[in-house]
C-alpha positions as CSV (number, residue, x, y, z in Angstrom):
1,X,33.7,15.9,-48.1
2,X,33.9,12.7,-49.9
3,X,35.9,12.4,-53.1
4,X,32.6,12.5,-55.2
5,X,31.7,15.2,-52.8
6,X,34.6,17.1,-53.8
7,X,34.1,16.5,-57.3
8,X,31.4,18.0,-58.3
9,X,32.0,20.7,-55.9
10,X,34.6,21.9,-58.2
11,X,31.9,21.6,-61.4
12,X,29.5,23.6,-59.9
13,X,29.7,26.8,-61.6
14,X,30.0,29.9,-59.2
15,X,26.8,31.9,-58.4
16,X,26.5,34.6,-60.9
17,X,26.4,38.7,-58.9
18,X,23.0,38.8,-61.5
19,X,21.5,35.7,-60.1
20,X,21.6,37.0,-56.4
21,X,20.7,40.8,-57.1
22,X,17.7,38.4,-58.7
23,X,17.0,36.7,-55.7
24,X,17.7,39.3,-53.5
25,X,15.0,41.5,-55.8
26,X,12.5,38.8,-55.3
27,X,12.9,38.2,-51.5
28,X,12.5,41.9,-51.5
29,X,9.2,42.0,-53.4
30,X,7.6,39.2,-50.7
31,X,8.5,40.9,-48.2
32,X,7.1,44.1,-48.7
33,X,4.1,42.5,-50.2
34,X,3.8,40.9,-46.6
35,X,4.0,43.8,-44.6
36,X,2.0,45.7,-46.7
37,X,-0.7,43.3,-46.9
38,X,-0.5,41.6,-43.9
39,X,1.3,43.3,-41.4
40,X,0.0,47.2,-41.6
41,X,-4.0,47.4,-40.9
42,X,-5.9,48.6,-43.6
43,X,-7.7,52.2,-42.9
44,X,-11.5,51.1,-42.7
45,X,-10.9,47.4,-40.7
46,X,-10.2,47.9,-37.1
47,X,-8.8,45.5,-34.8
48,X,-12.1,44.0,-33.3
49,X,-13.0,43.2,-37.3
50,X,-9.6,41.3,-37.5
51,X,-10.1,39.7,-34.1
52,X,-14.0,38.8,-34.9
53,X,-12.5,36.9,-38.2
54,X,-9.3,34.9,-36.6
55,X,-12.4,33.1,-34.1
56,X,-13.9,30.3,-35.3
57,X,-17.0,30.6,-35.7
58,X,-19.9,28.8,-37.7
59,X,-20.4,29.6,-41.1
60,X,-23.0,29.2,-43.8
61,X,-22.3,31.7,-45.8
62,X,-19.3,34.5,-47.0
63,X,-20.3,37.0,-44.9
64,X,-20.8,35.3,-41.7
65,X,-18.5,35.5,-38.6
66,X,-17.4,40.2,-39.1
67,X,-19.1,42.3,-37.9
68,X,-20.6,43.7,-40.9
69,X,-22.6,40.5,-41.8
70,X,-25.1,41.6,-44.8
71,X,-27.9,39.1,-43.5
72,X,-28.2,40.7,-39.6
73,X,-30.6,43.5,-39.6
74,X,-29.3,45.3,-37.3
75,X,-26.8,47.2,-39.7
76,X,-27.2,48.4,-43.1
77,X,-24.4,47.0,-45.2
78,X,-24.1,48.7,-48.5
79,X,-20.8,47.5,-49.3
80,X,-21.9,43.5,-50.1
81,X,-21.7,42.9,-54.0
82,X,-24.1,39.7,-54.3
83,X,-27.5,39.1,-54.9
84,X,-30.1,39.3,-51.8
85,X,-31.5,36.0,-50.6
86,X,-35.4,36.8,-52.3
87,X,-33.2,36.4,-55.4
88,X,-31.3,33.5,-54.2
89,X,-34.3,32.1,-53.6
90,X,-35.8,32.3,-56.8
91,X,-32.7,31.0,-58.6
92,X,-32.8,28.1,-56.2
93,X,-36.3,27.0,-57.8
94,X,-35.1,27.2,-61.0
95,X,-31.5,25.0,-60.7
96,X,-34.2,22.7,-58.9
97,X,-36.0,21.9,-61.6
98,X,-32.5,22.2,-64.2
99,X,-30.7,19.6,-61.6
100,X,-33.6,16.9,-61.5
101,X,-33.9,17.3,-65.2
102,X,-30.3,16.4,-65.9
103,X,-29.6,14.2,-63.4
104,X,-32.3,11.8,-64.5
105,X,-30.5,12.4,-68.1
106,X,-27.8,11.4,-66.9
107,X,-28.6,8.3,-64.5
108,X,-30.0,6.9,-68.3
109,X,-26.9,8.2,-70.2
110,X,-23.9,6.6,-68.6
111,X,-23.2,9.9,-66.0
112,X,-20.8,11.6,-68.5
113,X,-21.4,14.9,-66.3
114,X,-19.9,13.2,-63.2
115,X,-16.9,12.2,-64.7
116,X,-13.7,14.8,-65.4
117,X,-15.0,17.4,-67.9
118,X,-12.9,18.6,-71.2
119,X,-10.3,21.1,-69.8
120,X,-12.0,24.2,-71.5
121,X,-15.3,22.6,-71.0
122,X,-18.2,20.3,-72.5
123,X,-19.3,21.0,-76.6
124,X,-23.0,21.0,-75.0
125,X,-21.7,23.7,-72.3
126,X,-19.8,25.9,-75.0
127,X,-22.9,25.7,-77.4
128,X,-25.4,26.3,-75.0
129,X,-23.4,29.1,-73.3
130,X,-22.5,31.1,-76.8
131,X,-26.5,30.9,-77.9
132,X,-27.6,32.3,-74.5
133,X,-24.5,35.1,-74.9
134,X,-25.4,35.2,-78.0
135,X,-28.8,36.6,-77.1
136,X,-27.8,38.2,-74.0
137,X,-25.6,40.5,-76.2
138,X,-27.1,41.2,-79.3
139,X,-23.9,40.2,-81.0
140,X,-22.3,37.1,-81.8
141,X,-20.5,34.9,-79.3
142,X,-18.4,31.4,-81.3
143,X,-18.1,28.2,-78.9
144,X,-15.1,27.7,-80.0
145,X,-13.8,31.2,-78.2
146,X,-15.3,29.6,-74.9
147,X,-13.4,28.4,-71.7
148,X,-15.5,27.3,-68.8
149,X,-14.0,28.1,-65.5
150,X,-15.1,28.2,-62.1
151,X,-15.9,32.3,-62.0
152,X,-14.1,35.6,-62.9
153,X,-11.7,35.4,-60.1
154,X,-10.5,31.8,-61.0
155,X,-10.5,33.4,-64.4
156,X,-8.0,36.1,-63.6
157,X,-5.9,33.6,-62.0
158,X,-5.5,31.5,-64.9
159,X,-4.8,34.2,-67.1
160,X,-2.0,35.9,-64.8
161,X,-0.7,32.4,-64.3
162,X,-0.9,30.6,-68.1
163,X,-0.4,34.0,-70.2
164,X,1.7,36.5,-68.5
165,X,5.1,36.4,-68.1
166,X,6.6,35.7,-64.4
167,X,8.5,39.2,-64.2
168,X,4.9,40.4,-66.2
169,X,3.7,44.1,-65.5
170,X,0.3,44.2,-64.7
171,X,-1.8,48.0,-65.5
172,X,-4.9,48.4,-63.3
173,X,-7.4,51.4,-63.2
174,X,-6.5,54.0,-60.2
175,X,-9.9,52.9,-59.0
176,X,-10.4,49.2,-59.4
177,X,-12.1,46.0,-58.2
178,X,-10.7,45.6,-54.7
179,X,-10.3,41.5,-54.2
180,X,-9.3,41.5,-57.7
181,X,-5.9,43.9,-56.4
182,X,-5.4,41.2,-53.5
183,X,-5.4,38.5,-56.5
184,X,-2.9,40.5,-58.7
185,X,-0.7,40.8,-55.9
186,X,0.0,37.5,-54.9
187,X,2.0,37.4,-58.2
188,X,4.7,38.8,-56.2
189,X,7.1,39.0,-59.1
190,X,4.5,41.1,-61.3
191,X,4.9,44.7,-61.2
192,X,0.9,46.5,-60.6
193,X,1.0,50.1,-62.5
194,X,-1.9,52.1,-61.9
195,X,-3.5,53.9,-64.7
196,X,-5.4,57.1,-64.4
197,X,-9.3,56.7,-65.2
198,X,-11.1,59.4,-66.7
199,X,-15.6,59.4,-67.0
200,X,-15.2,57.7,-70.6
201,X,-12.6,55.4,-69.6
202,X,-8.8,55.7,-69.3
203,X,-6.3,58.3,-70.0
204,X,-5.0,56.1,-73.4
205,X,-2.4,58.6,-73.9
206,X,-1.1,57.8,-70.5
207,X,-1.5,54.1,-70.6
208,X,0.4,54.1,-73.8
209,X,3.8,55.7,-72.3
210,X,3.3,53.4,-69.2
211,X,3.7,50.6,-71.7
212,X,6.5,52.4,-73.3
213,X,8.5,52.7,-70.1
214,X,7.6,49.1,-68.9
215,X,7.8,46.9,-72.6
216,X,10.1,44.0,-72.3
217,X,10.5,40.7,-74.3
218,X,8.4,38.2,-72.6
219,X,9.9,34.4,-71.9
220,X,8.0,30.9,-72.4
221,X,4.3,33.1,-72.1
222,X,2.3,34.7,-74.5
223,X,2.2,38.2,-73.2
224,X,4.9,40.8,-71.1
225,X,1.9,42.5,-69.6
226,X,-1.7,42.7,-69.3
227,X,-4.2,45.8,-68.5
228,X,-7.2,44.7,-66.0
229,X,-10.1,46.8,-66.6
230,X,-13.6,46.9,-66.4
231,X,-15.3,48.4,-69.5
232,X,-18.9,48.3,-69.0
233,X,-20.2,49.1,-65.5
234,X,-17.4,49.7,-64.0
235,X,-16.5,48.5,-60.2
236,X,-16.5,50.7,-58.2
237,X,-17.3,53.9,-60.6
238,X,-20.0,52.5,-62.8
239,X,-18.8,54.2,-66.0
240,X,-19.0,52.6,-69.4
241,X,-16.0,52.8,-71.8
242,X,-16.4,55.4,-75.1
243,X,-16.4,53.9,-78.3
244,X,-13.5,56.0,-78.8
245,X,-11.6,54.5,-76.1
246,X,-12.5,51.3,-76.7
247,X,-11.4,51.9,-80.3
248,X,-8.3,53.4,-78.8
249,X,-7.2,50.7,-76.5
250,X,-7.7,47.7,-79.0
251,X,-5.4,50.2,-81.2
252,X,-2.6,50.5,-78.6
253,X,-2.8,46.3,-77.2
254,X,-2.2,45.5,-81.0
255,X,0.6,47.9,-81.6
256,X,2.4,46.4,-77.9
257,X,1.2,42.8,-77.8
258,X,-0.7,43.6,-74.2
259,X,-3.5,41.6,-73.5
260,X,-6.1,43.4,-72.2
261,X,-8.3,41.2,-69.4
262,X,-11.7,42.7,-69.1
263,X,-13.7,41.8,-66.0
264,X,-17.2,41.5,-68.0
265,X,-19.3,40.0,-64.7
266,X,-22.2,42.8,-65.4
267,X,-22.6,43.1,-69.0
268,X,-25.8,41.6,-69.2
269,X,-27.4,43.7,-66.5
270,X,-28.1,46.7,-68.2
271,X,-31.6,48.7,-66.5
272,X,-33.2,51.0,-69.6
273,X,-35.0,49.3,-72.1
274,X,-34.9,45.5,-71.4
275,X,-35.0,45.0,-75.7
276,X,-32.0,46.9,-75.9
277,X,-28.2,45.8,-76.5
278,X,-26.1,46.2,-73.6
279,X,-23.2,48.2,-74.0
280,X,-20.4,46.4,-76.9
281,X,-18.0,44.4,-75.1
282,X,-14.5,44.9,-76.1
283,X,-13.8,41.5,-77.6
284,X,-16.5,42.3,-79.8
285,X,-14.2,45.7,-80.9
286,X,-10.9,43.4,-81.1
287,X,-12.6,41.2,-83.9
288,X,-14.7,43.3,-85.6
289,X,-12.4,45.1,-88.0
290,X,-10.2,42.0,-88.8
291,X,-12.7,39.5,-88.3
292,X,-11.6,35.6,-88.0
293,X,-8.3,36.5,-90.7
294,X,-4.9,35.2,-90.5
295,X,-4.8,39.0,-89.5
296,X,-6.3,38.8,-86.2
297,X,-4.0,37.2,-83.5
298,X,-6.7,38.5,-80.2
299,X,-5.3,40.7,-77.5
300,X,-8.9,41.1,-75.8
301,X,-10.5,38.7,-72.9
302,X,-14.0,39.1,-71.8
303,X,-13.9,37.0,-68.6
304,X,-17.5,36.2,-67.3
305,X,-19.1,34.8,-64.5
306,X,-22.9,33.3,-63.6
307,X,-22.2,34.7,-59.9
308,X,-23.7,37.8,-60.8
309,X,-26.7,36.6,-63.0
310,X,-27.5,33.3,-61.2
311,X,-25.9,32.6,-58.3
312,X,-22.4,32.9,-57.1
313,X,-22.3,29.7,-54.9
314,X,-22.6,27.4,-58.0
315,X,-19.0,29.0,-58.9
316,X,-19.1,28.9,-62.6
317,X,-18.3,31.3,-65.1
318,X,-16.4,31.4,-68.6
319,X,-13.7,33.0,-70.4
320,X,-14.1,34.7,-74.3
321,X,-10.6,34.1,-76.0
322,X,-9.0,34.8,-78.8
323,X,-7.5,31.2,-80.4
324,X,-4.0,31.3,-79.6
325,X,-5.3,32.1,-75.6
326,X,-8.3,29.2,-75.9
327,X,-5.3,26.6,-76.9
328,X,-2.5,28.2,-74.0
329,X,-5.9,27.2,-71.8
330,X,-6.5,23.6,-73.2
331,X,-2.8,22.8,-72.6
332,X,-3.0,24.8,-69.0
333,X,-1.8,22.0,-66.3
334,X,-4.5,23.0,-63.6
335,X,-7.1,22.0,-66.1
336,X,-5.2,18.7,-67.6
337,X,-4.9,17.8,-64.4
338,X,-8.4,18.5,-62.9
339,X,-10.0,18.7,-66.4
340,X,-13.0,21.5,-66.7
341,X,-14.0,23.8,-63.8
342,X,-17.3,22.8,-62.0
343,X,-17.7,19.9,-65.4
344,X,-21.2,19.1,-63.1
345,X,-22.4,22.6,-62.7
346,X,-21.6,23.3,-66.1
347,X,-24.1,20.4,-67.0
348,X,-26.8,21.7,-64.8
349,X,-26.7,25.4,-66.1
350,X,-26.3,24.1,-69.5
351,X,-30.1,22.7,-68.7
352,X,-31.0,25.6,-67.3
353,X,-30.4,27.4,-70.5
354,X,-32.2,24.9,-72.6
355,X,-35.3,24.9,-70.5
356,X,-34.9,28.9,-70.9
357,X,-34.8,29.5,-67.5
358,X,-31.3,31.2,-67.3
359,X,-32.9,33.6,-69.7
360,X,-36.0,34.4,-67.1
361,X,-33.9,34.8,-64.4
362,X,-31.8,37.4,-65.7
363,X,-34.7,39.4,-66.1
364,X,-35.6,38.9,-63.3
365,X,-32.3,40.0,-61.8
366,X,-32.4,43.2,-63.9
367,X,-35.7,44.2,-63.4
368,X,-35.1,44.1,-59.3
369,X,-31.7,45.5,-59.6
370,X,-32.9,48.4,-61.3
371,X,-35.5,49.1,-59.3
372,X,-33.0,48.9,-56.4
373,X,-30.3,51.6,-58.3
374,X,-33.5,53.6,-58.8
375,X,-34.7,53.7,-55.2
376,X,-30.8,54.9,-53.7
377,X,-30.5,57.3,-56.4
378,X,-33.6,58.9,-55.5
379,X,-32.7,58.9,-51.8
380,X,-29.6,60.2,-52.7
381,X,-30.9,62.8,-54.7
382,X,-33.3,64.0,-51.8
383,X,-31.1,63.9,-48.8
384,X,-27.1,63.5,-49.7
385,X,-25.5,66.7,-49.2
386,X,-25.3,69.3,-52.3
387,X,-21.9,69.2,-51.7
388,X,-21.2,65.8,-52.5
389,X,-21.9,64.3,-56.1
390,X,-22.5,61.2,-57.2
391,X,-22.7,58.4,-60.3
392,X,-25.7,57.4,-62.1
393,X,-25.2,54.3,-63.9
394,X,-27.1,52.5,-66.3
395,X,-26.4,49.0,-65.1
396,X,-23.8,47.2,-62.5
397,X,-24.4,46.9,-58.9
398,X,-22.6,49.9,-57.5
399,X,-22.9,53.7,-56.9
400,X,-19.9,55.4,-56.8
401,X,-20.1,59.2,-54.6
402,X,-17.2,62.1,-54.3
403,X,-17.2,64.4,-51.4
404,X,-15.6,67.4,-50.5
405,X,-11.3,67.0,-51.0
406,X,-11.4,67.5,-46.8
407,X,-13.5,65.2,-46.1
408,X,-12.1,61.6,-45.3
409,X,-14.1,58.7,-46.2
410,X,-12.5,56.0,-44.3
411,X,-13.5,57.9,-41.2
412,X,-16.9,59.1,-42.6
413,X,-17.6,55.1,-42.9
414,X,-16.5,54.4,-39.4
415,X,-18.6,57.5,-38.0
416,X,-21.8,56.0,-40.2
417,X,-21.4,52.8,-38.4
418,X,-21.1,53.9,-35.0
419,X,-24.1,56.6,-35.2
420,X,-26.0,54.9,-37.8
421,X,-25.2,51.0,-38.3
422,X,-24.3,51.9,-41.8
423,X,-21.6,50.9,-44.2
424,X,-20.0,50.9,-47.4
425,X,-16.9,50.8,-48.9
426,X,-14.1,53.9,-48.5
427,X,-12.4,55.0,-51.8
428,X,-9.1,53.8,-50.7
429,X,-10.2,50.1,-50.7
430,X,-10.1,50.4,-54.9
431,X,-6.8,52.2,-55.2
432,X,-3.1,50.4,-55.6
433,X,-2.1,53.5,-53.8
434,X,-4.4,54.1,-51.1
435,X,-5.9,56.8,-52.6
436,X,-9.6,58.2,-53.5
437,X,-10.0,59.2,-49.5
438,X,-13.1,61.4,-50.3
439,X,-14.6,58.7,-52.3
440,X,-17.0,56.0,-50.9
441,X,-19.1,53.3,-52.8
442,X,-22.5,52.2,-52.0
443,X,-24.0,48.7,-53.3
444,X,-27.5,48.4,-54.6
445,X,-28.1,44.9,-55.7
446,X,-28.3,42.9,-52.1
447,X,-31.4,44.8,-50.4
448,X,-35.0,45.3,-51.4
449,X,-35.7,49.2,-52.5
450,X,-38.0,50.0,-49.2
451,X,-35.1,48.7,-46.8
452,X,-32.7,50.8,-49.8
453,X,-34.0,53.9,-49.4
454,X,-34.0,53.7,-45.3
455,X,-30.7,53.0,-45.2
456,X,-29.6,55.2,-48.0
457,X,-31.0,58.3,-45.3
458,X,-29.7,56.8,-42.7
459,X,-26.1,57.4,-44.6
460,X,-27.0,60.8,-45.9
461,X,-27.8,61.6,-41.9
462,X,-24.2,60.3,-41.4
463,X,-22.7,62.3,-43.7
464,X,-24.5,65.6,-43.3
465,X,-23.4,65.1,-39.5
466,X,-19.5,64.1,-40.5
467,X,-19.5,67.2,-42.9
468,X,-20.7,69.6,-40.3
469,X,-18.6,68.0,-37.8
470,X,-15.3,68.3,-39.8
471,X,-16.2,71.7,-41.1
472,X,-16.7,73.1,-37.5
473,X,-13.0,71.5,-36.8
């Protein structure tokens, strides 16, 4: 060593035993996320699905290059959770007409839209989103609560990553949105806690000493934890939330500063009476008692998306904040840097709610979506096997079914797909803890209710032959 060298060798203080059981704990934490994740298969994908997605191949859409492509005809996939292509379709006339409006606006209006967009969006994108919420809800939706992102997922992202703090503890329903629990755990230094969900919503009691056991003082972030949660049409189960629980859990996030992130992509597709209010969103519980008071600090997100009700390849969606959230997300560096999500898109759908034709098309939406949930719950009813019961919800793409405790879903789906071409999603998919074996969820918004219901036997044929076959053994 050099004399300099040597001198500020001997200023460096020594490495403190916490700073390396710290690193040590870290390292520790990637690497079992790795092996988990990576490294051990998961129960429904076999190794010619993971072989058929390492090959390139040409792509045009998500789904294309497994074996369980939604568009090929020669399987029914139930497990896809997008809208079908006669949909598509029909939105892609629509954001036709939006786009040629706008962009002739804009070719005689200096092209603001094709320039970096306001971090948490446009005025005209806020104002035109909160009317058409507005409307879509039955209950008031403020611009300035708004933050335009690029869809749900890249919403969760930049709540996990702007509000929680970096050794945060993140609660999740025992069931849950599956690509959602590969997004919260790649926040390797975030603990996940699974919650126990009950047909009204969670166990609150439970929740509450899970926050107990895990509280800490949170460092340079708003919040020490965060519950994600799906309170109205739940993914997978379809539920709804109480009143009481809702009432419950904006009770328990104010007493323990949680923010509670609520995945709200199917709140407006609700299939009774198309007049009617959709189920209350919780944000709406959060400021309803305190109103916009000095009072009322927000511990609620309603985190949207279009994907659902438009299209999901225009990637655009928005996040409902409470003010101290809205400003974290102003001053977030992803969107200083790269200003709004999708500012052009934003543009074009703001047109497209102008011209009223958002509007249209989610009726649209809902009025095939329900015919679709009504055509597998008929089928169900007829041919699944009394044994086995099953969800019946009032909105939401998904139907969620329980078998017998013996009878294992992961290889029930395999069996289906082998005999039958036919394929959903195993319970363990949705759990932290690989659990919910004799649970399987079926999709009804991608396929037209003819095709529906021939698939939708073709699944009870699988099962009633699975059952018989594992009873027998």
């Amino acid at each position: 060593l050099t004399g300099s060298d040597r001198c500020s060798k001997s200023h460096q203080k020594p490495i403190g035993r916490e700073l390396v059981d710290a690193v040590v704990e870290v390292v520790r934490g990637v690497f079992l996320k790795f092996f988990f994740f990576y490294l051990v298969p998961r129960p429904e994908t076999n190794h010619c699905e993971m072989e058929s997605v390492r090959k390139e191949v040409p792509m045009q859409h998500l789904f294309d290059g497994g074996e369980l492509n939604v568009y090929d005809q020669k399987i029914a996939n139930l497990s896809a959770g997008a809208p079908g292509p006669d949909l598509l379709e029909e939105s892609a006339k629509y954001i036709c007409l939006a786009t040629e409006k706008r962009v002739k606006y804009e070719l005689e209006n200096k092209s603001f839209l094709f320039q970096y967009g306001p971090t948490v969006g446009t005025t005209e994108f806020r104002e035109s989103l909160a009317s058409f919420l507005t409307e879509g809800y039955h209950s008031e939706v403020n611009k300035s609560d708004l933050v335009q992102t690029s869809g749900a997922t890249s919403g969760l992202h930049l709540i996990l990553s702007t509000l929680v703090d970096l050794a945060g503890v993140i609660f999740v329903d025992e069931y849950t949105y599956m690509i959602a629990l590969s997004t919260i755990s790649q926040f390797n230094t975030m603990k996940i806690v699974p919650v126990p969900l009950e047909e009204d919503g969670p166990k609150v009691g439970t929740l509450k000493g899970l926050i107990e056991q895990h509280r800490f003082e949170a460092k340079g972030k708003l919040f020490w934890g965060v519950y994600y949660t799906m309170p109205t049409f739940h993914n997978p189960t379809g539920i709804v939330f109480s009143e009481e629980k809702c009432h419950q859990l904006i009770k328990l996030a104010r007493d323990t500063d949680i923010l509670i992130a609520c995945d709200d992509v199917y709140n407006l597709l609700h299939y009774g009476d198309p007049e009617a209010a959709p189920p209350k969103r919780l944000f709406a519980y959060d400021i309803a008692d305190l109103g916009r008071t000095e009072g009322w600090r927000g511990n609620v997100i309603s985190n949207g998306s279009f994907s659902k009700i438009l299209s999901p390849g225009i990637r655009l969606g928005w996040m409902e904040c409470p003010p101290r959230c809205v400003e974290a997300f102003r001053n977030s560096g992803v969107l200083m840097s790269g200003g709004a999500a999708n500012n052009y898109t934003g543009g074009i759908v703001s047109t497209l709610i102008q011209m009223g034709l958002a509007q249209r098309q989610v009726q649209l939406y809902s009025t095939n979506y329900g015919a679709r949930l009504q055509a597998m719950l008929e089928t169900l009813e007829t041919h699944l096997p009394k044994e086995c019961s099953f969800s019946r919800p009032r909105g939401g793409y998904f139907v969620w079914i329980r078998f017998p405790e013996h009878i294992d879903c992961v290889e029930l789906n395999r069996f289906s797909m082998e005999n039958h071409r036919v394929a959903g999603v195993p319970g363990p998919r949705f759990s932290i803890s690989g659990e919910a074996r004799n649970f399987i969820r079926l999709t009804f918004a991608f396929h037209a209710p003819d095709y529906l219901r021939r698939s939708v036997a073709k699944f009870c044929q699988s099962a009633r032959d699975f059952m018989a076959k594992a009873d027998s053994a």
